[in-house]
N, C-alpha and C positions, 0 to 999 in steps of 0.2 A: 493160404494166402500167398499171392504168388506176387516178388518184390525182383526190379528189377535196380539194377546199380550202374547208373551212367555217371564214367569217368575219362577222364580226359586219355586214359591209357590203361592195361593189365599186363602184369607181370607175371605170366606163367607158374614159373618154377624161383624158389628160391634152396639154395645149397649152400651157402657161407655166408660167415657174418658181413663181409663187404657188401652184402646185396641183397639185404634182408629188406631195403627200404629202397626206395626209386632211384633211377640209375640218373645221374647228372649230368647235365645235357640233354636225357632221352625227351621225350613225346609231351612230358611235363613243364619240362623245360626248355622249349622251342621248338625242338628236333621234330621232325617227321617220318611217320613208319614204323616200322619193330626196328629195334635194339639190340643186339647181343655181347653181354658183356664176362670176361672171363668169371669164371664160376657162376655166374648167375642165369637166366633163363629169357626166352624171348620176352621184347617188351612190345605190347599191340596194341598201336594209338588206336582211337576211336572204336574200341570195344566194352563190352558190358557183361555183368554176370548176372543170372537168374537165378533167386533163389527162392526156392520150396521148400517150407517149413525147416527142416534143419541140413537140407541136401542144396547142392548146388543142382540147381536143371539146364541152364545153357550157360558156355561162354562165348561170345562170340561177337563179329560188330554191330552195335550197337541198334542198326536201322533195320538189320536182318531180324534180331530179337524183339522189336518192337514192335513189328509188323507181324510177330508170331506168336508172341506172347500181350503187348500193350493195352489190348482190350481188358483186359482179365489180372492185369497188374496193379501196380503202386510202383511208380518211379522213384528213385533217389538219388539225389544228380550232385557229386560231387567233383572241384575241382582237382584232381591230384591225380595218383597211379595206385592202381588197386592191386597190393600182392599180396600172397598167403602167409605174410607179418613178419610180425621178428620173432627169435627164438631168445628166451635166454639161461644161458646157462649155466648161470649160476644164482637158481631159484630159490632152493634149499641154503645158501647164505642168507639170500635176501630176508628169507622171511624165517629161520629161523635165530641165523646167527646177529638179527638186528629187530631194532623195537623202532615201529612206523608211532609214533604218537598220533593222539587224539586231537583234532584242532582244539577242543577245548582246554587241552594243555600245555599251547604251544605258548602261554606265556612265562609257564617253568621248563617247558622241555625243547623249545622252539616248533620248526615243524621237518627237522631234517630227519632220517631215520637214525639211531644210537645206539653204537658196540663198545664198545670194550668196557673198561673201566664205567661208562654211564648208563651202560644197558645193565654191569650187574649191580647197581646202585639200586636199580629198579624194584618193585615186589611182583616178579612176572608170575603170575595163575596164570590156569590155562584159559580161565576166560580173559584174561589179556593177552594172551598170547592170539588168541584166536582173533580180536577186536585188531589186534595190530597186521596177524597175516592179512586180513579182510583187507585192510586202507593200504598196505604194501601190494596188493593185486591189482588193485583198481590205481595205483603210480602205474604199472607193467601195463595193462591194458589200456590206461590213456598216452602212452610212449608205442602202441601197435603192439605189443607181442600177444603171442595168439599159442604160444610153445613153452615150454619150462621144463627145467631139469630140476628133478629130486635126489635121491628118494627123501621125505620128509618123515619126522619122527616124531613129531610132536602130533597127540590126537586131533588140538584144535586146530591148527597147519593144516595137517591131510584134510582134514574138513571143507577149511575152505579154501581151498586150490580144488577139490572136487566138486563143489555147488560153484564153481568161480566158472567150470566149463572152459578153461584153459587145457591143453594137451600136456599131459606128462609125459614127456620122451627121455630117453636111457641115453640121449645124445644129439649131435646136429645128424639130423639127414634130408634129404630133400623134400620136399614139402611141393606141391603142385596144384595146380587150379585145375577141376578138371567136372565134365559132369558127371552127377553119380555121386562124387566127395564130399563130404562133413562141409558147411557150410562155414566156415573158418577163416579171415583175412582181416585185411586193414587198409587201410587210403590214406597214403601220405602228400602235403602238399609237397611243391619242389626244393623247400629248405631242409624237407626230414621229418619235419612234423606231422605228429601222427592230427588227420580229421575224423577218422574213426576206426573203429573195429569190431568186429562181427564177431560172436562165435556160437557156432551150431544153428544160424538161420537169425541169432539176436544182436542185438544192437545193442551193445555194451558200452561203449562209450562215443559221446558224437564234441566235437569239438565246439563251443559254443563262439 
């Protein structure tokens, strides 16, 4: 099934945390044309990405790929700039050194995540541990990131950060949209906010 993603702009390449998310000002935000901003990667109003099962097949503008591809797609037309997400790097904090509660417990434990002193109050199994990494991935993936730093220790942790389909990386390095690549990114509107995120050709989370 072949999906195409029309967005108001793509973001190339991202390399640092400053530009992990739409550049302000650029293509999103009124400006016209590609973009280039220190550490980050061209920004190319009026293009689109083609995705094939879990590979990227084109990137490119928008009217070109739809005249090449559009018979035989599924469009998805978001307003915002489509980059290859955020990274974060400090994964293995997130989800091991803090407890993501249960909405159903948010009336003893609220619903913010909980270290220190209230995390080891807790009676953390690994099957709670596991139930909290789950709901701590899906914060990351509704915020765009599409990357994380481990290494992670805990059996139910590693678990699900690997069925999550997020990238474990050893560090930031540059991340690119490219065809042929892992089908991987996010669409943010012009304030920062993530509208969705892809990983591996799926739709992970869509902004309602």
């Amino acid at each position: 099934m072949l999906t195409i993603h029309r967005v108001r702009a793509v973001r190339l390449v991202v390399d640092d945390p400053e530009h992990d998310g739409p550049v302000p000002g650029g293509p999103e935000g009124g400006g016209e044309g590609a973009r280039r901003e220190p550490g980050g990667g061209p920004e190319e109003a009026g293009y689109a990405v083609v995705v094939d099962g879990g590979r990227i097949a084109a990137v490119g503008p928008y009217d070109a790929l739809f005249a090449e591809f559009g018979a035989r797609a599924r469009v998805r037309e978001w307003d915002g700039v489509l980059t290859p997400g955020r990274y974060e790097p400090d994964g293995a904090a997130l989800l091991e050194a803090a407890y993501h509660p249960d909405p159903r417990e948010a009336d003893a434990l609220g619903s913010e995540p909980l270290t220190g002193e209230a995390l080891a109050a807790l009676d953390m199994t690994e099957t709670r541990w596991g139930g909290s990494a789950r709901r701590g991935l899906q914060r990351l993936m509704a915020g765009g990131t599409t990357a994380l730093t481990g290494p992670f220790h805990r059996p139910a942790v590693r678990t699900a950060v690997s069925r999550s389909g997020l990238q474990e990386q050893a560090g930031r390095v540059p991340r690119t949209l490219a065809a042929g690549g892992a089908a991987h990114f996010a669409v943010f509107a012009g304030d920062g906010s993530c509208l969705a995120t892809v990983l591996h050709g799926r739709l992970v989370f869509r902004r309602r």
